[in-house]
PyMOL Python script that loads the backbone (N, CA, C, O; Angstrom):
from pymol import cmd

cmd.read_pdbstr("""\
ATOM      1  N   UNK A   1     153.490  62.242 100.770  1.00  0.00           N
ATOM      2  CA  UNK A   1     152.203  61.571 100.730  1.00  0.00           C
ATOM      3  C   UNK A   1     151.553  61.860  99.385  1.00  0.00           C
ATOM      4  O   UNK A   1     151.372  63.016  99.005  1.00  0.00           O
ATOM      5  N   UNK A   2     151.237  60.890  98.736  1.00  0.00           N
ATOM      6  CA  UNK A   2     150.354  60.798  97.415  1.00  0.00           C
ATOM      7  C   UNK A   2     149.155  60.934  97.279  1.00  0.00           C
ATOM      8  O   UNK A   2     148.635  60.254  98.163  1.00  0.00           O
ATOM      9  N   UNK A   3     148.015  61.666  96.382  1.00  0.00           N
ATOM     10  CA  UNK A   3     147.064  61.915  96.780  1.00  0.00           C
ATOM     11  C   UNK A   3     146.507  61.546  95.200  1.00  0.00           C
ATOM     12  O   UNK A   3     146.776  62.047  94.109  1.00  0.00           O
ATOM     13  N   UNK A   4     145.512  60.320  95.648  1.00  0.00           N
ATOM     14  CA  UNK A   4     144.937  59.666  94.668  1.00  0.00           C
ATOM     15  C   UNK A   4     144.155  60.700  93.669  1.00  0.00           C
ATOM     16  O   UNK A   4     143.244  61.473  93.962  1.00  0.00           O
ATOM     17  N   UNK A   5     144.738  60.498  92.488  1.00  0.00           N
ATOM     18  CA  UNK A   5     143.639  60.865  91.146  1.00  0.00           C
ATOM     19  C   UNK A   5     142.247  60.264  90.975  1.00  0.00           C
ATOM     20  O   UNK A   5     142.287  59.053  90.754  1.00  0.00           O
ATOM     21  N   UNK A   6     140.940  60.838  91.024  1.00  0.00           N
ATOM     22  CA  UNK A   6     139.864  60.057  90.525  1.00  0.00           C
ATOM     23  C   UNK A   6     139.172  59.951  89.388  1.00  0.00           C
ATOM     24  O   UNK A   6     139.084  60.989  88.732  1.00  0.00           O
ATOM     25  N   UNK A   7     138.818  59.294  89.102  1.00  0.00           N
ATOM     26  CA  UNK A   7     138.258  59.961  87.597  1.00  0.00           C
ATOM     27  C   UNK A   7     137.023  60.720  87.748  1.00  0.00           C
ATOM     28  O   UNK A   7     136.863  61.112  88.904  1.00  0.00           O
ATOM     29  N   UNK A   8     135.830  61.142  86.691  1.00  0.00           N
ATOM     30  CA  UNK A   8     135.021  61.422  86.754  1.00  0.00           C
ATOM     31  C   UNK A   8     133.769  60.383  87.343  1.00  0.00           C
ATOM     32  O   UNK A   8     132.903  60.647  88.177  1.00  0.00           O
ATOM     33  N   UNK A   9     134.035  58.970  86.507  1.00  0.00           N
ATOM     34  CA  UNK A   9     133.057  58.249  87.341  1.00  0.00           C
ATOM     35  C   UNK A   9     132.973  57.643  88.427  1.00  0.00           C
ATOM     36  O   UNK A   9     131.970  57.142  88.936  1.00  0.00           O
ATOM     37  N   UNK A  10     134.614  57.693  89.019  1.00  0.00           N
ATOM     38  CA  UNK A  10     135.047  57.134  90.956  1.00  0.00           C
ATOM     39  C   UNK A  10     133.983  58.306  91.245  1.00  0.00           C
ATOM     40  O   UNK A  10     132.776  58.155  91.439  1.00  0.00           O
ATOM     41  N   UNK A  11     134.781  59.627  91.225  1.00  0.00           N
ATOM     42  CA  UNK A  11     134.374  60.630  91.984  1.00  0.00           C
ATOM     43  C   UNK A  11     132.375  60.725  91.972  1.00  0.00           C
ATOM     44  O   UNK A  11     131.626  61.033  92.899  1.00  0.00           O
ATOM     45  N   UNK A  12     132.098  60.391  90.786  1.00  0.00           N
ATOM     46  CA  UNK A  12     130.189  60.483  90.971  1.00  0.00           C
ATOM     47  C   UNK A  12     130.129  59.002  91.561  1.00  0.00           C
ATOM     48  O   UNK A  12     129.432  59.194  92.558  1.00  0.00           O
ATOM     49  N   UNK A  13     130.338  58.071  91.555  1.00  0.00           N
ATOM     50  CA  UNK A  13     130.546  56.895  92.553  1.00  0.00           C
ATOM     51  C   UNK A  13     130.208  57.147  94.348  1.00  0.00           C
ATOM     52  O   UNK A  13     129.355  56.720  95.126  1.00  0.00           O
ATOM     53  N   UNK A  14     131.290  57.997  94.443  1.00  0.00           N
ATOM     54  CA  UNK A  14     131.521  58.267  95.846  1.00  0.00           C
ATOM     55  C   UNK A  14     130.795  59.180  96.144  1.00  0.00           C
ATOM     56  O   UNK A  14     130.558  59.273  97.348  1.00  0.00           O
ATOM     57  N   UNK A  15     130.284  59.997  95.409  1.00  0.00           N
ATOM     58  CA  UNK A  15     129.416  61.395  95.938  1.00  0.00           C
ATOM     59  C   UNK A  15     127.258  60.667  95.842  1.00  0.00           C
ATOM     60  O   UNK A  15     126.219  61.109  96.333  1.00  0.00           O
ATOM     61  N   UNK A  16     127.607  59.325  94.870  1.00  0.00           N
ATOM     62  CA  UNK A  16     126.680  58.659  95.034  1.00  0.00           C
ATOM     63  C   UNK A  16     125.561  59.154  93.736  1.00  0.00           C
ATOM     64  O   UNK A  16     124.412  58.710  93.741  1.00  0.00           O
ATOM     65  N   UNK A  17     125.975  59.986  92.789  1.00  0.00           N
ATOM     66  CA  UNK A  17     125.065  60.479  91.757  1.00  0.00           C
ATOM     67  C   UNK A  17     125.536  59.876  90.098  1.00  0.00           C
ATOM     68  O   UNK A  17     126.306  58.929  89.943  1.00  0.00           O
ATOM     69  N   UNK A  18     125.095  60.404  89.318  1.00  0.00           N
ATOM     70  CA  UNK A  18     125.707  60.079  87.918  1.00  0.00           C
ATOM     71  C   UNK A  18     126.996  61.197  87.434  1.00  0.00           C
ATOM     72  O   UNK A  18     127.344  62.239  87.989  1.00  0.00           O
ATOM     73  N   UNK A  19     127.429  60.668  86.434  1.00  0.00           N
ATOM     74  CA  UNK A  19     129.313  61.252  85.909  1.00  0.00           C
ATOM     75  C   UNK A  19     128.359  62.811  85.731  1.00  0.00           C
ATOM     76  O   UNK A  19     129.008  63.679  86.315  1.00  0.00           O
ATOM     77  N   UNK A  20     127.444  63.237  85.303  1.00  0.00           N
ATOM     78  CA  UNK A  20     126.986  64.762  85.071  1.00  0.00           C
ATOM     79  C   UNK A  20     127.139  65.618  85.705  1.00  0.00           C
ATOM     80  O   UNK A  20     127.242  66.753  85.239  1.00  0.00           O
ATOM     81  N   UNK A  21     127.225  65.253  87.436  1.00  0.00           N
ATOM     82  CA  UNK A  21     127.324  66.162  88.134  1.00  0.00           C
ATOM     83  C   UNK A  21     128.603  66.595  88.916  1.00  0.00           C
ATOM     84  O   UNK A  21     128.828  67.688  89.436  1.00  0.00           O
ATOM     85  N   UNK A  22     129.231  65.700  88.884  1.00  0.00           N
ATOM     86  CA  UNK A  22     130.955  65.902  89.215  1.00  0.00           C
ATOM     87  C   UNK A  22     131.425  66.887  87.731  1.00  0.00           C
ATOM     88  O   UNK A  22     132.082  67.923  87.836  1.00  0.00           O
ATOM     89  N   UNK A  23     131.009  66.402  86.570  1.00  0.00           N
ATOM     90  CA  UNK A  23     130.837  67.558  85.526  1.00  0.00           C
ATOM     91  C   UNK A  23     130.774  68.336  85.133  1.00  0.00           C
ATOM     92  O   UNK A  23     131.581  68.784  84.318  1.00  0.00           O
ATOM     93  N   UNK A  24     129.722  68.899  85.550  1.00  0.00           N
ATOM     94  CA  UNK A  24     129.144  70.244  85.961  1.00  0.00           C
ATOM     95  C   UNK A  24     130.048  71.133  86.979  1.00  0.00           C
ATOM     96  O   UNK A  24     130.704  72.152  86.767  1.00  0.00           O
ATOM     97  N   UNK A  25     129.844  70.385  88.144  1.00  0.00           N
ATOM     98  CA  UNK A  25     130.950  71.005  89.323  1.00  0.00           C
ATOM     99  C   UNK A  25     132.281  71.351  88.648  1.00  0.00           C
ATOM    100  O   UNK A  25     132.744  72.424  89.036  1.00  0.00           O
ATOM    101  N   UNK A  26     133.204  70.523  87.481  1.00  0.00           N
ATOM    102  CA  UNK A  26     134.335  71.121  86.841  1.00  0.00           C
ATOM    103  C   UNK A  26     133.897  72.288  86.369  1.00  0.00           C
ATOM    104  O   UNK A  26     134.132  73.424  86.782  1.00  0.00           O
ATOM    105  N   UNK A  27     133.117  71.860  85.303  1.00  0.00           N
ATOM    106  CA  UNK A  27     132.351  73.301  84.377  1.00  0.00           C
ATOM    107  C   UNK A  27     132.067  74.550  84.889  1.00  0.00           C
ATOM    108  O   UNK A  27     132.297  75.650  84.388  1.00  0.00           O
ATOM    109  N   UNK A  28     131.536  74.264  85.955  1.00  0.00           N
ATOM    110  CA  UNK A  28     131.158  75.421  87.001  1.00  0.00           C
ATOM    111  C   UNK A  28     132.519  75.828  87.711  1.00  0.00           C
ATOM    112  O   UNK A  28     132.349  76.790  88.461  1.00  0.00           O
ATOM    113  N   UNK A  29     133.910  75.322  87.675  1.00  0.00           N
ATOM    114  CA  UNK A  29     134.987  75.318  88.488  1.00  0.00           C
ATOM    115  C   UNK A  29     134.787  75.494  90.185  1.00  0.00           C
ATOM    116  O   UNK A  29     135.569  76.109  90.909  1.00  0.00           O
ATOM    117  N   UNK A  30     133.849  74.970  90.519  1.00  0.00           N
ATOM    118  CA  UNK A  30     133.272  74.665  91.568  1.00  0.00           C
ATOM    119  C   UNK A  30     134.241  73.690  92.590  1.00  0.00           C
ATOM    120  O   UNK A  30     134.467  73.785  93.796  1.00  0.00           O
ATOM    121  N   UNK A  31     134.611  72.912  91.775  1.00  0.00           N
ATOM    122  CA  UNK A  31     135.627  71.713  92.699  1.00  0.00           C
ATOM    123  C   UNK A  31     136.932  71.804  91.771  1.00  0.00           C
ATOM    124  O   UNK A  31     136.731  71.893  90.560  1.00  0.00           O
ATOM    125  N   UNK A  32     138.344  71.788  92.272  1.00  0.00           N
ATOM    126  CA  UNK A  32     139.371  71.520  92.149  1.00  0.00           C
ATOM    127  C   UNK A  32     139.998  70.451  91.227  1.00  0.00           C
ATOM    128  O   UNK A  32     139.980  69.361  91.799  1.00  0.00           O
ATOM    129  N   UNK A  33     140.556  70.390  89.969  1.00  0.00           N
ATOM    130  CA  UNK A  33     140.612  69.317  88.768  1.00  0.00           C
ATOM    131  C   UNK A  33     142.164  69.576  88.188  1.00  0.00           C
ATOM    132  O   UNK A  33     142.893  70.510  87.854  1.00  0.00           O
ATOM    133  N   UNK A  34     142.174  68.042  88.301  1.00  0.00           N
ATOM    134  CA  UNK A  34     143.797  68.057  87.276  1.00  0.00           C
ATOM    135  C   UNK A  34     143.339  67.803  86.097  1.00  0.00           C
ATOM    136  O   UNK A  34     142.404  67.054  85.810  1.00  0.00           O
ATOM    137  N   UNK A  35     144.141  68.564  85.250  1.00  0.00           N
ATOM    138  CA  UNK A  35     144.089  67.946  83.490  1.00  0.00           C
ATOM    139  C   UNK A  35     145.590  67.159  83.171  1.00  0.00           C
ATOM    140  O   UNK A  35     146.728  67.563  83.410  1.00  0.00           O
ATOM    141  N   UNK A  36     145.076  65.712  82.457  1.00  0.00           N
ATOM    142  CA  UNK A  36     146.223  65.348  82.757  1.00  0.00           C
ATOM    143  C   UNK A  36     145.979  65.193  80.957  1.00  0.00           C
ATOM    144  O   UNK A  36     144.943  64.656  80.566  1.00  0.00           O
ATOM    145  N   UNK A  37     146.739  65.569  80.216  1.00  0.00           N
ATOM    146  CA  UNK A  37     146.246  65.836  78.853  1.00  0.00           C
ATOM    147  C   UNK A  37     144.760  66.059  78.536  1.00  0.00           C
ATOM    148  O   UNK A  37     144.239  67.053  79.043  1.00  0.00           O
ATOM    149  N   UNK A  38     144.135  65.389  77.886  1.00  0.00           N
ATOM    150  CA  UNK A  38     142.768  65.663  77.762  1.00  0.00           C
ATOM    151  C   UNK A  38     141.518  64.847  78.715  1.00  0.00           C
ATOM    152  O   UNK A  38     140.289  64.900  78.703  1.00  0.00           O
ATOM    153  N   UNK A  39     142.307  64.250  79.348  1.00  0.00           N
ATOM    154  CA  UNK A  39     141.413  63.675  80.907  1.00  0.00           C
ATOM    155  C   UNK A  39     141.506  64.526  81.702  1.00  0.00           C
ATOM    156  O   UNK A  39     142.469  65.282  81.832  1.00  0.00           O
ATOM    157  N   UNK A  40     140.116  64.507  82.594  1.00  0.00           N
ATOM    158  CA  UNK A  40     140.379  65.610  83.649  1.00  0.00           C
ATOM    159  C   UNK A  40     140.224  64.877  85.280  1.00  0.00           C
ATOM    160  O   UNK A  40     139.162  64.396  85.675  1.00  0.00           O
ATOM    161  N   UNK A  41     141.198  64.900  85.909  1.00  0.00           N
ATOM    162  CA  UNK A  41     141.055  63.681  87.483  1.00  0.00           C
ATOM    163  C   UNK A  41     140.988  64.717  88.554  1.00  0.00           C
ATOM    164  O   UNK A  41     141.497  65.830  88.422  1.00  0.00           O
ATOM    165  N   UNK A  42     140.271  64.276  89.743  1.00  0.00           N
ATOM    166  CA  UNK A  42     139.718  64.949  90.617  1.00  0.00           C
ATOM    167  C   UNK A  42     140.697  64.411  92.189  1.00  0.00           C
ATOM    168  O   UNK A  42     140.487  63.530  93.022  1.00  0.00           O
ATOM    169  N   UNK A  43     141.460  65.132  92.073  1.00  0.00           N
ATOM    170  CA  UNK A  43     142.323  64.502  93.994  1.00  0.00           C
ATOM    171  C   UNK A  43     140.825  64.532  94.647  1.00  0.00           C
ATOM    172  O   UNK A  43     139.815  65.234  94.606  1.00  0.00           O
ATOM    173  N   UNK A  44     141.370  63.166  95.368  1.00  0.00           N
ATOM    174  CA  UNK A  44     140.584  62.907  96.382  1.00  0.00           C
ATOM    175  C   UNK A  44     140.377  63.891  97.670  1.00  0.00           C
ATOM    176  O   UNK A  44     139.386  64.068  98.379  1.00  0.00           O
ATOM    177  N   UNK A  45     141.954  64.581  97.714  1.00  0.00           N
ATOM    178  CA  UNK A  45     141.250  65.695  98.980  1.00  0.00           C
ATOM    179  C   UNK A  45     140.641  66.786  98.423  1.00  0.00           C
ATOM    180  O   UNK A  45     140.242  67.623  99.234  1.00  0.00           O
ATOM    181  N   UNK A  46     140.386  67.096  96.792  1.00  0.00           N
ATOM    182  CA  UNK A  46     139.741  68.038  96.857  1.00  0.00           C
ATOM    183  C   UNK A  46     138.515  66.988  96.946  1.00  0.00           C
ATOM    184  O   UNK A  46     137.530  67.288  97.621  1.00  0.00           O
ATOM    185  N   UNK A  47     138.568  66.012  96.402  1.00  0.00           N
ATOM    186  CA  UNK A  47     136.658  66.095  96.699  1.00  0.00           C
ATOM    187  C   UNK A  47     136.488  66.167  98.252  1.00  0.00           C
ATOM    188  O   UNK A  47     135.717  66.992  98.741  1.00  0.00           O
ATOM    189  N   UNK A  48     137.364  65.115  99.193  1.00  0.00           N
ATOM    190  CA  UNK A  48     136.561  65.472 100.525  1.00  0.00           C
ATOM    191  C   UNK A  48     136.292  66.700 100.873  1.00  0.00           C
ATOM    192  O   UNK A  48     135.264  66.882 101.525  1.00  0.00           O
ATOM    193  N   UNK A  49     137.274  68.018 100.473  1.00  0.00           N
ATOM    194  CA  UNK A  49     136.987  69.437 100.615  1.00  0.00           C
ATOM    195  C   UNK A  49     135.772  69.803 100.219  1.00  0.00           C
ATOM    196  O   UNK A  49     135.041  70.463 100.958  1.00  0.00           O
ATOM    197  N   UNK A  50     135.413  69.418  99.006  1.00  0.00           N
ATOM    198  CA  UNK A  50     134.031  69.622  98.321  1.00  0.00           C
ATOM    199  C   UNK A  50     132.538  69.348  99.739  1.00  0.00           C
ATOM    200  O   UNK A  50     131.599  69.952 100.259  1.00  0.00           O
ATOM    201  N   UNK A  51     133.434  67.671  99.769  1.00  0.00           N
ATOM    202  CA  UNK A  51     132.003  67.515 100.739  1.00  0.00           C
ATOM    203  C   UNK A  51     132.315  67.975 101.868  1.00  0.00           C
ATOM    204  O   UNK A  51     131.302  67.958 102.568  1.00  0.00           O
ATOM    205  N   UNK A  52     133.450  68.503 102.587  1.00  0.00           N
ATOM    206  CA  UNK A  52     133.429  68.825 104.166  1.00  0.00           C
ATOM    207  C   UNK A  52     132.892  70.186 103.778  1.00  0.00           C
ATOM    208  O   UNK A  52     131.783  70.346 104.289  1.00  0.00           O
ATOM    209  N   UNK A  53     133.308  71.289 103.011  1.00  0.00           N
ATOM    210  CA  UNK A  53     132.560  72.571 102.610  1.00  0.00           C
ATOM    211  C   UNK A  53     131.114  72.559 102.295  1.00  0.00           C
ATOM    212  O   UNK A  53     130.397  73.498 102.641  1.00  0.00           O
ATOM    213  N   UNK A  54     130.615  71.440 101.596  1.00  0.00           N
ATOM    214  CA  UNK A  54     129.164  71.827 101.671  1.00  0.00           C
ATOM    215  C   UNK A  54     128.301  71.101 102.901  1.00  0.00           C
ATOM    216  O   UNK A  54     127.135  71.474 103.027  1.00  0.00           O
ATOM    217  N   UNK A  55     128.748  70.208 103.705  1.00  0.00           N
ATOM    218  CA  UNK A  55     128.306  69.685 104.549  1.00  0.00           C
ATOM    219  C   UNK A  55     127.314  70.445 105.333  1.00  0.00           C
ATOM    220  O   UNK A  55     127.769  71.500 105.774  1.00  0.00           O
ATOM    221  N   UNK A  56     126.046  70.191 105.635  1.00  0.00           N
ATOM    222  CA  UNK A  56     125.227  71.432 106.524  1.00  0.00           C
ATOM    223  C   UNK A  56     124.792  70.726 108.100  1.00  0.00           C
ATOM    224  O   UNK A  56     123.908  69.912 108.366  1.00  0.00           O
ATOM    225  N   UNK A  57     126.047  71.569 109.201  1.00  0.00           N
ATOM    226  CA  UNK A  57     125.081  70.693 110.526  1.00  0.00           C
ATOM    227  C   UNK A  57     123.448  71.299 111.005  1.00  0.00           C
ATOM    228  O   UNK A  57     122.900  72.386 110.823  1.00  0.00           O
ATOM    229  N   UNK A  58     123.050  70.150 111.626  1.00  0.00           N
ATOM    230  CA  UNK A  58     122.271  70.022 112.472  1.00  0.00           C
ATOM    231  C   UNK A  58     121.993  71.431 113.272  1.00  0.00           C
ATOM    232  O   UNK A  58     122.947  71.994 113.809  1.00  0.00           O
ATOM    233  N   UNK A  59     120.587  72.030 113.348  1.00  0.00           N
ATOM    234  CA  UNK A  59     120.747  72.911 114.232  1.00  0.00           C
ATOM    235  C   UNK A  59     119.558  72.638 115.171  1.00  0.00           C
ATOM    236  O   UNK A  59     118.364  72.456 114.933  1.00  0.00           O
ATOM    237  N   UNK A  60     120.473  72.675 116.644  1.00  0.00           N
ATOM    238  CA  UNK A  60     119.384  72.245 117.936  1.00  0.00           C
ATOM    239  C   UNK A  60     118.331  73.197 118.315  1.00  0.00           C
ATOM    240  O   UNK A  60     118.311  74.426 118.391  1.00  0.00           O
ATOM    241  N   UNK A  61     117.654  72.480 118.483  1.00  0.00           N
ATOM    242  CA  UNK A  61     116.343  73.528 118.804  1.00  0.00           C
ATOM    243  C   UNK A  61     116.666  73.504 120.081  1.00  0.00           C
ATOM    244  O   UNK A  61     117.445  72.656 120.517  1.00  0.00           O
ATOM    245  N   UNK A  62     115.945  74.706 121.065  1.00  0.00           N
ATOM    246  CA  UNK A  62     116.073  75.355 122.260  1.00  0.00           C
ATOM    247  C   UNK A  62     114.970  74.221 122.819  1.00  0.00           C
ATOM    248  O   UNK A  62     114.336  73.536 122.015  1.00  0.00           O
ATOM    249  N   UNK A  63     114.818  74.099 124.105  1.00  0.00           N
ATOM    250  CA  UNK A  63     113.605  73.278 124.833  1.00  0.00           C
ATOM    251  C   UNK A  63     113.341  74.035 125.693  1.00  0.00           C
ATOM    252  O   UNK A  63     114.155  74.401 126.540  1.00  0.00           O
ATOM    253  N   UNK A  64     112.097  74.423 125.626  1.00  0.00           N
ATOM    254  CA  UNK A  64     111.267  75.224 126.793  1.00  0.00           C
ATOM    255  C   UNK A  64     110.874  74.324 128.065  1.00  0.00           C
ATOM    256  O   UNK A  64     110.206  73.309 128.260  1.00  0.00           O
ATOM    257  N   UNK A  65     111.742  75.351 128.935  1.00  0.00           N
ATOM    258  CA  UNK A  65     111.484  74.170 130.623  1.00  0.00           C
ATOM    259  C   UNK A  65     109.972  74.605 131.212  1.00  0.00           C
ATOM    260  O   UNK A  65     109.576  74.065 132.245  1.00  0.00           O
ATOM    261  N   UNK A  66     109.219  75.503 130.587  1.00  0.00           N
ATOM    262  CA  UNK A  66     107.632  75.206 131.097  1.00  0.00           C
ATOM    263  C   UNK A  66     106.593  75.168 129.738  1.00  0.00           C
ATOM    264  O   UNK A  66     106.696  75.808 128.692  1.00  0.00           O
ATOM    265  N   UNK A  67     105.845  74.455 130.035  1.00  0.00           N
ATOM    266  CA  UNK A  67     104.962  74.075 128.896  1.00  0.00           C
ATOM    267  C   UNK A  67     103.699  75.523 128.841  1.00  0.00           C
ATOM    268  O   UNK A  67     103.452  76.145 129.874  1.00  0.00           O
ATOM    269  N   UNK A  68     103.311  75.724 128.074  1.00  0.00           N
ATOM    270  CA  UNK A  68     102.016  76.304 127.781  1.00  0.00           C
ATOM    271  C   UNK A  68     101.446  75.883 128.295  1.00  0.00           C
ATOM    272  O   UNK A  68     101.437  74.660 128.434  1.00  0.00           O
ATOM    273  N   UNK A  69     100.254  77.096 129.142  1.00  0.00           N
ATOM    274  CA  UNK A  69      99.165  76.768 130.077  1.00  0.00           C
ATOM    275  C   UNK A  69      97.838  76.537 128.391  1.00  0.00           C
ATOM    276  O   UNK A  69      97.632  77.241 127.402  1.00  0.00           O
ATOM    277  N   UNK A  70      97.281  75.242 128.859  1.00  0.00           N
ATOM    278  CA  UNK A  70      96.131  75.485 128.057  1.00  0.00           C
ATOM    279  C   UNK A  70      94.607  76.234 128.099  1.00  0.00           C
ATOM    280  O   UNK A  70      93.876  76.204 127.109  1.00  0.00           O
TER     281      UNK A  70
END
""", "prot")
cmd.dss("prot")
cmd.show_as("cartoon", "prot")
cmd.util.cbc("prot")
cmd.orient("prot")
């Protein structure tokens, strides 16, 4: 199975921001990067890794089964 190369501006495309911050994230070695001579391409499963790792769920609040007397 082949795992698509992205560039810098697919990958800020899909994450929905500008090429700076997929950028940065290299710079920072934050996310996972091929150098393919002096281009640098981003596999697509590392980015979904990127976003399934920072993903933040939902946290349920408790429900109180009697109300405050006023």
């Amino acid at each position: 199975m082949s795992d698509h190369l992205l560039t810098v501006e697919q990958a800020a495309e899909r994450l929905g921001t500008t090429p700076r911050f997929p950028r940065r994230l290299i710079a920072e070695r934050r996310i996972a990067f091929v150098k393919v001579g002096r281009h640098v391409r981003i596999a697509e499963s590392a980015l979904n890794a990127y976003i399934d790792g920072n993903t933040v769920q939902p946290v349920r609040r408790r429900r109180f089964r009697y109300a405050r007397a006023a």
